[in-house]
FIZASE-781524 format. One record per residue (C-alpha): x, y, z. Coordinates in pm, 1 decimal. Example, Ala and Ser with C-alpha at 12.3 -4.5 7.8 and 13.67 -1.06 7.14 Angstrom:
residues 2
{{1230.0; -450.0; 780.0}}
{{1367.0; -106.0; 714.0}}
end
This chain:
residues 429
{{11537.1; 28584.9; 17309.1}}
{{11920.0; 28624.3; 17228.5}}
{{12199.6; 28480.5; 17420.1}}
{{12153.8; 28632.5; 17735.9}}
{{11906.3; 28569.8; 18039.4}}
{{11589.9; 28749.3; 18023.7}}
{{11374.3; 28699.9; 18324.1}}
{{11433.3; 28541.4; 18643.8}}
{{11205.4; 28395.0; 18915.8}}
{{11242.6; 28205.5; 19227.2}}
{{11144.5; 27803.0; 19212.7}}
{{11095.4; 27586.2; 19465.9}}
{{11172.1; 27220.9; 19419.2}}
{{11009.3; 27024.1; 19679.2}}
{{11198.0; 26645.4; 19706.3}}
{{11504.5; 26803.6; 19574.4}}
{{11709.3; 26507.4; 19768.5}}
{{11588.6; 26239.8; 19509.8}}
{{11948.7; 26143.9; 19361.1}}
{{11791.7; 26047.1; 19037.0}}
{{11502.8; 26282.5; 18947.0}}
{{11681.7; 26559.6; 19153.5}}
{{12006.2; 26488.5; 18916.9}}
{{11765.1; 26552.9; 18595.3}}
{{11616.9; 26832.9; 18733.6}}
{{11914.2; 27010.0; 18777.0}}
{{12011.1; 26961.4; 18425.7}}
{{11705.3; 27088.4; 18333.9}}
{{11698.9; 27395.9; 18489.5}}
{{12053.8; 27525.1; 18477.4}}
{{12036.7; 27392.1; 18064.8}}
{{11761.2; 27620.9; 18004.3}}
{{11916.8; 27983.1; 17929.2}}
{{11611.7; 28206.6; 17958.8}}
{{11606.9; 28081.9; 18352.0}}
{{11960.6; 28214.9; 18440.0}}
{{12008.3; 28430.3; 18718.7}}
{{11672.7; 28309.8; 18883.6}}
{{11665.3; 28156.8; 19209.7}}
{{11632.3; 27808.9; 19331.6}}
{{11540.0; 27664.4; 19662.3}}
{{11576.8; 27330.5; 19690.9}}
{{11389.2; 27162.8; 20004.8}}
{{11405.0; 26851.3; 20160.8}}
{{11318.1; 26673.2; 20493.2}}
{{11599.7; 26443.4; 20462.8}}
{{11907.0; 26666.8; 20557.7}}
{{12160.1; 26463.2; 20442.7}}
{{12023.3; 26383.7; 20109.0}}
{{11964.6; 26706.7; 20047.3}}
{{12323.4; 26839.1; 20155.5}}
{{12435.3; 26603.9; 19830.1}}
{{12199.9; 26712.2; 19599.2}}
{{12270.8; 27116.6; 19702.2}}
{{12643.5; 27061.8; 19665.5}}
{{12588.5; 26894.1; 19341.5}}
{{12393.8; 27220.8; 19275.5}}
{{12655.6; 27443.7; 19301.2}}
{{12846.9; 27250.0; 19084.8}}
{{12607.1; 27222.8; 18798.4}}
{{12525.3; 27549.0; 18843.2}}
{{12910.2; 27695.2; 18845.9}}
{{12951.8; 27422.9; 18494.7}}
{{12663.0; 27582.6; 18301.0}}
{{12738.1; 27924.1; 18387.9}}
{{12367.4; 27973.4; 18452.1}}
{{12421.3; 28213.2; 18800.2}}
{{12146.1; 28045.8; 18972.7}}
{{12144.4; 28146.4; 19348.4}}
{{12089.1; 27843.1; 19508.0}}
{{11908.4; 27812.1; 19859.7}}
{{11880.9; 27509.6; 20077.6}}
{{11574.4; 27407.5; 20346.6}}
{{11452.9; 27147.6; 20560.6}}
{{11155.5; 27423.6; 20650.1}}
{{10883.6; 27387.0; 20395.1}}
{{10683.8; 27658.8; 20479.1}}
{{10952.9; 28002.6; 20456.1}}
{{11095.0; 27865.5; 20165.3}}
{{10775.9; 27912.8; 19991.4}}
{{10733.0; 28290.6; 20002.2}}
{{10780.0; 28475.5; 19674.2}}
{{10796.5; 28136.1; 19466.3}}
{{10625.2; 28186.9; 19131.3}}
{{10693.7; 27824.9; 19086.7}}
{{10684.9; 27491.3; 19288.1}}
{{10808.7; 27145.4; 19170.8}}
{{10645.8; 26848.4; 19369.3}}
{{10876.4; 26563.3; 19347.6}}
{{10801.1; 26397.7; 19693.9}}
{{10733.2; 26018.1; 19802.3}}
{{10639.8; 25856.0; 20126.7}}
{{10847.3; 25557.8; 20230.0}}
{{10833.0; 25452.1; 19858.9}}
{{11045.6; 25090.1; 19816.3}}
{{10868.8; 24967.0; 20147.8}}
{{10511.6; 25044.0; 20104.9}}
{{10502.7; 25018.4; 19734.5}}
{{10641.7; 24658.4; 19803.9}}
{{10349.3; 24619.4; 20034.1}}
{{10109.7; 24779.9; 19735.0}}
{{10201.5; 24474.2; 19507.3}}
{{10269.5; 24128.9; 19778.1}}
{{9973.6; 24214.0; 19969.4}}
{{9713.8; 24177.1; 19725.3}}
{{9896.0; 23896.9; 19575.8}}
{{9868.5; 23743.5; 19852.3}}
{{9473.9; 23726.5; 19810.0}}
{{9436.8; 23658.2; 19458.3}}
{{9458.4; 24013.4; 19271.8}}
{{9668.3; 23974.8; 18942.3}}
{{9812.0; 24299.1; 18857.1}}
{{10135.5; 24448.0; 18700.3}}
{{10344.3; 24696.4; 18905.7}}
{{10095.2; 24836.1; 19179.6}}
{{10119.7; 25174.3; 19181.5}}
{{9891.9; 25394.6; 18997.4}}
{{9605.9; 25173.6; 18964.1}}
{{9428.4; 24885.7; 19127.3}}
{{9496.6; 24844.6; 19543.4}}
{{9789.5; 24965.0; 19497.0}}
{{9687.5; 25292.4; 19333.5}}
{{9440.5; 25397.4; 19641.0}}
{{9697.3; 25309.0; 19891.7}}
{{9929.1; 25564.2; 19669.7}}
{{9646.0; 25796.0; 19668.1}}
{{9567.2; 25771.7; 20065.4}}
{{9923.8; 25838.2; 20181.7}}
{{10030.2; 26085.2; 19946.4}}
{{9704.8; 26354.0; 19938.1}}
{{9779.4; 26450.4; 20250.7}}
{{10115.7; 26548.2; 20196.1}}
{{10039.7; 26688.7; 19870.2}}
{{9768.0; 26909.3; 20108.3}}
{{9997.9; 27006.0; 20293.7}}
{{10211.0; 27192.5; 20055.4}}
{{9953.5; 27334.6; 19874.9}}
{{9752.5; 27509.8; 20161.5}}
{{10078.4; 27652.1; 20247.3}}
{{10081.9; 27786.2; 19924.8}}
{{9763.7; 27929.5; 19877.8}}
{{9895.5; 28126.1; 20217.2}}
{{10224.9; 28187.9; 20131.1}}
{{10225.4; 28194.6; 19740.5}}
{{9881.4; 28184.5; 19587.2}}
{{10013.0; 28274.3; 19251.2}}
{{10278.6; 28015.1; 19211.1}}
{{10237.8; 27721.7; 18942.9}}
{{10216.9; 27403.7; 19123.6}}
{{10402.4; 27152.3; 18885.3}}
{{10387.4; 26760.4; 18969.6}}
{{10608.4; 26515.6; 18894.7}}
{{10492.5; 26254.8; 19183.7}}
{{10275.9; 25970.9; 19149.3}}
{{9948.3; 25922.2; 19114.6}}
{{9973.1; 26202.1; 18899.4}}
{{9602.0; 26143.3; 18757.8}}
{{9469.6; 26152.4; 19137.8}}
{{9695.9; 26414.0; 19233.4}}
{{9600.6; 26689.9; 18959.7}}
{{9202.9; 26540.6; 19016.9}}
{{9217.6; 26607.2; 19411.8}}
{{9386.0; 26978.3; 19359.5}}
{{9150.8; 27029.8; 19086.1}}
{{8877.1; 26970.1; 19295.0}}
{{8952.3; 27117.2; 19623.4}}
{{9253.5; 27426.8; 19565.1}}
{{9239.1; 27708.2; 19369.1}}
{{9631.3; 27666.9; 19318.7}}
{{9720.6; 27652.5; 18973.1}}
{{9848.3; 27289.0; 18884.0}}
{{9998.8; 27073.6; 18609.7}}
{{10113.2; 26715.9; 18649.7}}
{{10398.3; 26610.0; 18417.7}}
{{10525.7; 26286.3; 18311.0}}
{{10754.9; 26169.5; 18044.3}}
{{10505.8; 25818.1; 17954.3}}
{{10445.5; 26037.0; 17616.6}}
{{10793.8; 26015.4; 17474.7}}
{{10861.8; 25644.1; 17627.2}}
{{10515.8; 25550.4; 17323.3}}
{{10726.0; 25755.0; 17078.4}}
{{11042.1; 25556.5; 17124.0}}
{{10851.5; 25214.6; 17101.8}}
{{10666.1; 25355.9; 16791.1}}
{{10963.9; 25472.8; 16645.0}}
{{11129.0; 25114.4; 16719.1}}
{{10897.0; 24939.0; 16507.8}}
{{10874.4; 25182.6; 16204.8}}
{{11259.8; 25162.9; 16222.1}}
{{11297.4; 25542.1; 16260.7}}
{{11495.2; 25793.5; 16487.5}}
{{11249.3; 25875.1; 16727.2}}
{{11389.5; 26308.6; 16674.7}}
{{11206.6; 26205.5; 16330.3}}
{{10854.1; 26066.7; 16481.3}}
{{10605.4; 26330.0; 16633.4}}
{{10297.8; 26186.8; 16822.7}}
{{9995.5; 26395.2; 16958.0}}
{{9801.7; 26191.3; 17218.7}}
{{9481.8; 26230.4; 17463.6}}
{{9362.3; 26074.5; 17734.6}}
{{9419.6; 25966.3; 18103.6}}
{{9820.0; 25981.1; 18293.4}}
{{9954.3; 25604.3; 18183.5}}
{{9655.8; 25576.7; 17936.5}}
{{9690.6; 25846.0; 17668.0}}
{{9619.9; 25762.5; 17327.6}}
{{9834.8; 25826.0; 17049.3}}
{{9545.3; 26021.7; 16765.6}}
{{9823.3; 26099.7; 16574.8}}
{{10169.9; 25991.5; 16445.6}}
{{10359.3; 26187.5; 16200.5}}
{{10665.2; 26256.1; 16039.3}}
{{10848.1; 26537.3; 16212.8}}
{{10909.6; 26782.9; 15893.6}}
{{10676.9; 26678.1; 15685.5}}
{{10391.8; 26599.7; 15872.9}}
{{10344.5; 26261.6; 15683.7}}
{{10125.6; 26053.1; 15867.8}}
{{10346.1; 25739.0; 15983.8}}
{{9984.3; 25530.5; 16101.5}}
{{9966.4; 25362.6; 15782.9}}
{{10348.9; 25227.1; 15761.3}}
{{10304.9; 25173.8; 16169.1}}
{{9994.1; 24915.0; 16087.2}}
{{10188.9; 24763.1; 15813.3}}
{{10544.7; 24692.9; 16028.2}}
{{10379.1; 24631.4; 16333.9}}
{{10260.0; 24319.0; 16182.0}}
{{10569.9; 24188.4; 16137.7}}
{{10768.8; 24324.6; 16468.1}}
{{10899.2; 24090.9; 16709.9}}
{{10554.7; 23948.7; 16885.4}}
{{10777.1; 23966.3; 17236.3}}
{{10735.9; 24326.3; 17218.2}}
{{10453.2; 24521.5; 17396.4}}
{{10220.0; 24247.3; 17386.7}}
{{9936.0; 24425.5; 17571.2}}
{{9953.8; 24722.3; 17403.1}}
{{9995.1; 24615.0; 17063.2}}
{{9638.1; 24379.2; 17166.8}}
{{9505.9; 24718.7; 17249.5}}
{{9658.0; 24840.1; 16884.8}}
{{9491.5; 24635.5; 16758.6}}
{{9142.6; 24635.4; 16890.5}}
{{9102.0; 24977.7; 16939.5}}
{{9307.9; 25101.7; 16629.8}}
{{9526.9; 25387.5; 16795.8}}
{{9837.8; 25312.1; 16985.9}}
{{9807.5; 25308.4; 17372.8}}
{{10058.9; 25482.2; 17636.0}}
{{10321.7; 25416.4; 17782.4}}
{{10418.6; 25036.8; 17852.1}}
{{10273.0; 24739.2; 17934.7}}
{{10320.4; 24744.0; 18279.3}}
{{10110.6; 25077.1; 18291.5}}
{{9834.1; 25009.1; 18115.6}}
{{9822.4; 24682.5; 18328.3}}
{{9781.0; 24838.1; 18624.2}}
{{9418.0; 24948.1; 18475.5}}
{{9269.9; 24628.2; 18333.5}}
{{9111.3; 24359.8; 18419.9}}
{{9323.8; 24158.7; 18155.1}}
{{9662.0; 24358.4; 18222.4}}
{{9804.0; 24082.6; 18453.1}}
{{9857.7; 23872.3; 18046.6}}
{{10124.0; 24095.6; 18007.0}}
{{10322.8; 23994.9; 18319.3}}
{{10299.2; 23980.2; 18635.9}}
{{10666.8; 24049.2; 18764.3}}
{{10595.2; 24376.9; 18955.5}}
{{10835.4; 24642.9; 19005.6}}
{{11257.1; 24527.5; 18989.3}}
{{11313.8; 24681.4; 19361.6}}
{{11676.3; 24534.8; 19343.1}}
{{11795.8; 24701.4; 19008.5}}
{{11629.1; 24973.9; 19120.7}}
{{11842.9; 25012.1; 19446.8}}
{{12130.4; 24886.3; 19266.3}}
{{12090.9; 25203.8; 19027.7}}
{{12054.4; 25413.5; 19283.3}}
{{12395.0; 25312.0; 19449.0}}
{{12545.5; 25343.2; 19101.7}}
{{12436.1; 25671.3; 19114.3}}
{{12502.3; 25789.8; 19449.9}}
{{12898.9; 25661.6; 19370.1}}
{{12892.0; 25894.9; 19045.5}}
{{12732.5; 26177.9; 19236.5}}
{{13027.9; 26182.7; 19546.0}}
{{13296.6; 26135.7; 19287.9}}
{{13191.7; 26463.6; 19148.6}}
{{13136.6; 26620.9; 19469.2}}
{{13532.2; 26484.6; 19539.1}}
{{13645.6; 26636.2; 19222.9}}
{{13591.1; 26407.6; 18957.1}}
{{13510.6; 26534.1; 18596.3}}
{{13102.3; 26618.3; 18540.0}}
{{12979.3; 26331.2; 18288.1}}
{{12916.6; 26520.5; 17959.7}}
{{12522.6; 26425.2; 17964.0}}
{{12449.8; 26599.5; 18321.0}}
{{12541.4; 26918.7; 18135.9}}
{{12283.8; 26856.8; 17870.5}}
{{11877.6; 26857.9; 17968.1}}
{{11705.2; 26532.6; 18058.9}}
{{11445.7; 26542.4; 17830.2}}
{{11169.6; 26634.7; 18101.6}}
{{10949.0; 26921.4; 18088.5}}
{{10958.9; 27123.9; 18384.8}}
{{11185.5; 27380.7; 18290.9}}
{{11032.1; 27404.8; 17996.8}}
{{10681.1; 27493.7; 18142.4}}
{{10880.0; 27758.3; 18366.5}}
{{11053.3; 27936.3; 18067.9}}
{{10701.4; 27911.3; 17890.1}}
{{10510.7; 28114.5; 18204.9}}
{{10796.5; 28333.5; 18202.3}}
{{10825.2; 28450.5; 17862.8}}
{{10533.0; 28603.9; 17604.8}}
{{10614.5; 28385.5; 17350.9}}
{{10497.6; 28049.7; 17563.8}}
{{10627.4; 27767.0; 17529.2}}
{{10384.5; 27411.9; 17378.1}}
{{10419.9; 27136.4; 17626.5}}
{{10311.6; 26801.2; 17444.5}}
{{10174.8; 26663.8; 17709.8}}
{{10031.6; 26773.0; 18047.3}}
{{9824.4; 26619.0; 18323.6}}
{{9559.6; 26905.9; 18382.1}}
{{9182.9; 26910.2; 18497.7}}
{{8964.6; 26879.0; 18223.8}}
{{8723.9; 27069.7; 18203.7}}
{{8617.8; 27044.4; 17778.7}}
{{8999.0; 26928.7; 17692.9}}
{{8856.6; 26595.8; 17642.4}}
{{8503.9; 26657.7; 17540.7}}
{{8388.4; 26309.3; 17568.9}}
{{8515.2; 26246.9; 17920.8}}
{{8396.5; 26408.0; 18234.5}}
{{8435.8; 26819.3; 18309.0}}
{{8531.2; 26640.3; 18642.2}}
{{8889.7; 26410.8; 18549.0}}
{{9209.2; 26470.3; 18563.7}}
{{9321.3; 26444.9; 18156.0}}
{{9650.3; 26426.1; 17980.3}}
{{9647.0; 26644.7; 17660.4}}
{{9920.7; 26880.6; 17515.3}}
{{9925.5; 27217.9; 17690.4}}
{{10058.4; 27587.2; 17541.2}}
{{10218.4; 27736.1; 17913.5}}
{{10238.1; 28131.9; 17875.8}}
{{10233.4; 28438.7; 18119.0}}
{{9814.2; 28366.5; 18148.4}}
{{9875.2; 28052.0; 18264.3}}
{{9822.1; 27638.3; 18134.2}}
{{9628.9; 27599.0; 17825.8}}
{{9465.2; 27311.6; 17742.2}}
{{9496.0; 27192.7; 17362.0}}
{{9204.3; 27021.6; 17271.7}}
{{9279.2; 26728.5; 17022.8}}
{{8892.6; 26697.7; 16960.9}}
{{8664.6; 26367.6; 17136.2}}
{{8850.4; 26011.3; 17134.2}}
{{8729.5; 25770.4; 16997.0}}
{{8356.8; 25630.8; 17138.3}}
{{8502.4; 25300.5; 17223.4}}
{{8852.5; 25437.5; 17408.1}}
{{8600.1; 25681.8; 17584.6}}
{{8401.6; 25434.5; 17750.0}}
{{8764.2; 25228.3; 17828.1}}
{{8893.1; 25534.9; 18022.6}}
{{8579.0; 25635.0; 18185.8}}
{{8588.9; 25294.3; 18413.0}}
{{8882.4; 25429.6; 18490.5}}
{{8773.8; 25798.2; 18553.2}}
{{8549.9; 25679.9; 18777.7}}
{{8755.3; 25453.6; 19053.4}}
{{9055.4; 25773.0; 19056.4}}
{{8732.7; 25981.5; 19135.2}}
{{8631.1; 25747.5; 19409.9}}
{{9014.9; 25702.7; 19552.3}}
{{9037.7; 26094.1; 19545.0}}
{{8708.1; 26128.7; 19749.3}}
{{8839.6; 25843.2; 19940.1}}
{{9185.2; 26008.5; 20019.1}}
{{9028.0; 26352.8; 20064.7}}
{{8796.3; 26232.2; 20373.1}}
{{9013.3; 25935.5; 20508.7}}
{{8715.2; 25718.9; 20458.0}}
{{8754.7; 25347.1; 20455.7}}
{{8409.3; 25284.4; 20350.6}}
{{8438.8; 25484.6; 20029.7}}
{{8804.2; 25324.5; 19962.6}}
{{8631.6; 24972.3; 19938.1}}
{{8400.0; 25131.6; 19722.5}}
{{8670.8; 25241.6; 19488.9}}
{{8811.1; 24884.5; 19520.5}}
{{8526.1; 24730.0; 19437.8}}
{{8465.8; 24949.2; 19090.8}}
{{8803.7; 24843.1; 19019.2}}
{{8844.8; 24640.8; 18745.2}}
{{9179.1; 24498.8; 18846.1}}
{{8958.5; 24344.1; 19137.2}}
{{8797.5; 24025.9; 19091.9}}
{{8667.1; 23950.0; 19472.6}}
{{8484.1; 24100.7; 19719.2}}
{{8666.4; 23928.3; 20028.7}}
{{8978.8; 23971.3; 19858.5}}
{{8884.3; 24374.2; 19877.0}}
{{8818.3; 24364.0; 20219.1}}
{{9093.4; 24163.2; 20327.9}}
{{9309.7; 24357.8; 20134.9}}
{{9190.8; 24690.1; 20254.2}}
{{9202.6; 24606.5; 20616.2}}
{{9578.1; 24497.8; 20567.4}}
{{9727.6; 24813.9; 20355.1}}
{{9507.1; 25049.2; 20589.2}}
{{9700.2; 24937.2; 20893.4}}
{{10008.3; 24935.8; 20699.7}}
{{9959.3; 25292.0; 20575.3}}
{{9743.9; 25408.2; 20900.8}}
{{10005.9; 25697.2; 20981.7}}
{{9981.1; 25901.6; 20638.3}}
{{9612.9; 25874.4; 20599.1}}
{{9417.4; 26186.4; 20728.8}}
{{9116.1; 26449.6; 20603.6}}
{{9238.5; 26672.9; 20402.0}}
{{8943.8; 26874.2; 20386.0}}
end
């Protein structure tokens, strides 16, 4: 494609006050050459976050040399016409209610891990943030019907599921879970992880890795992978290296994750999410961020991409040579031939001018299928849930949930989060 820009298009990034993810974002998109000259709109309901994140915009922007023209909205709705892409990076109240996700069923006896994408605390993610999701979307298929919806927000599984279901807008959820497996896998065969290529299927947070292989020579590394793992450090990914074993393919992406989808995960630890290094991070970062915007030298990494995939899918749709995605959240429909038409799946994707393409990696496993379709089945339930702002059909997705081990516990549990969350939860059909 040569040196020079070659296409431009106007994105819309949709949570573009998020410090962190904004921050990688931006280093995504002015990094990647074939987007220069394109323009990007960057909306947010918080003002003054998004005031930051815009002036740290322009000076990305004016370091890379990329010539994006940079816009800046509280108004959701104008900002949307003409995008041929939108980025979804939104969250509702996120360190409060997620806190309430995890202590409140706690409090009645449910063991899980982090409470976020599955068990209680996945609905109650699912409840509040469909509607907002909704939202966006129907103004798209008004405003910009043609646009590529891309998701970074949890419950991405749910999320991509709903829109599957119920929009015509096109959609992929993305999520960088794929490459955290590589890194651990790469750890124990004692290998830079630029060396280790992994293929994997299966849900968001529960992908499975069907292949491991040697970059540039396509060895396959599962053999040396059995062999070392035997011998790794036993304090490292206990859960999933149980899973390893009984199952015989390497699970996504922690064990945290994958805890928040078992009955068992709670073995793995029970800490839930570090809320204080988490806002101690983000006050690291919001320091680094205003000395820039006072001057200060750009850190030598934020000029470099992050290592997501958004810009790359954006490049890909622009340009006829497409661009392969390793991993995508899309709706299934055959990708997975072994799980339902009717799921939200997490495969490897080629993104061209047409549009997402699903890579098929073939049927998992029989044993992994029937794992993942207990699964399958509550984010259907929570979606229908969500969707109708029924209470009767969230207890039913509670009590399919194999992270839930009481009856009274769901109800008690339900009643409590409902009123918590009461002001997000609506129809959305």
């Amino acid at each position: 494609m040569g040196g020079e820009m070659i296409g431009r298009c106007k994105i819309v990034f949709i949570g573009a006050g998020s410090m962190s993810f904004g921050l990688g974002m931006l280093r995504d998109l002015f990094s990647t050459r074939e987007l220069a000259g394109s323009t990007l709109t960057l909306v947010d309901h918080d003002a003054q976050s998004l005031a930051r994140m815009t002036e740290l915009a322009h000076v990305l922007n004016a370091a890379s040399g990329s010539r994006f023209t940079i816009e800046h909205t509280t108004e959701r709705r104008p900002a949307l016409d003409g995008a041929g892409f939108v980025i979804n990076a939104t969250v509702i109240d996120r360190l409060r209610l997620w806190k309430l996700d995890f202590e409140i069923p706690r409090k009645y006896g449910i063991r899980h891990t982090l409470g976020e994408n599955g068990g209680p605390g996945g609905l109650f993610f699912t409840l509040r943030t469909l509607p907002l999701v909704f939202d966006i979307v129907r103004d798209m298929e008004e405003r910009c019907p043609q646009a590529l919806f891309i998701n970074f927000s949890n419950p991405e599984n749910r999320i991509v599921l709903a829109l599957g279901r119920h929009s015509r807008i096109r959609t992929i959820g993305l999520c960088h879970g794929l490459f955290m497996s590589r890194d651990d896998v790469a750890r124990i065969l004692d290998m830079p992880a630029a060396e280790v290529a992994v293929w994997g299927a299966g849900l968001n947070h529960f992908q499975w890795l069907l292949h491991i292989r040697r970059r540039h020579t396509g060895e396959d590394l599962y053999p040396r992978l059995r062999e070392r793992e035997l011998h790794h450090d036993p304090s490292f990914a206990p859960l999933t290296r149980r899973l390893f074993h009984a199952f015989g393919l390497w699970p996504t992406c922690s064990d945290e994750h994958l805890g928040e989808l078992l009955a068992y995960g709670w073995e793995a630890g029970e800490k839930g999410y570090d809320f204080a290094r988490d806002e101690a991070d983000r006050e690291k970062l919001r320091s680094t961020i205003d000395a820039v915007l006072s001057g200060g030298d750009v850190p030598a990494e934020w000029r470099t991409a992050s290592g997501e995939r958004g810009a790359a899918v954006i490049a890909g749709a622009m340009h006829d040579g497409g661009r392969l995605i390793e991993s995508g959240i899309v709706y299934n429909q055959g990708a997975i031939p072994n799980l339902p038409d009717d799921a939200a799946v997490e495969v490897p994707v080629m993104v061209d001018p047409a549009g997402v393409h699903p890579i098929s990696l073939g049927p998992l496993p029989d044993a992994i299928a029937k794992l993942l379709l207990t699964q399958v089945s509550v984010q259907q339930l929570a979606v229908e849930a969500a969707v109708r702002a029924s209470k009767e059909i969230a207890l039913q997705a509670l009590l399919i949930d194999p992270v839930v081990n009481s009856a009274t516990a769901a109800s008690s549990l339900l009643e409590e989060l409902w009123e918590a969350n009461r002001r997000y939860i609506r129809p959305c059909i």
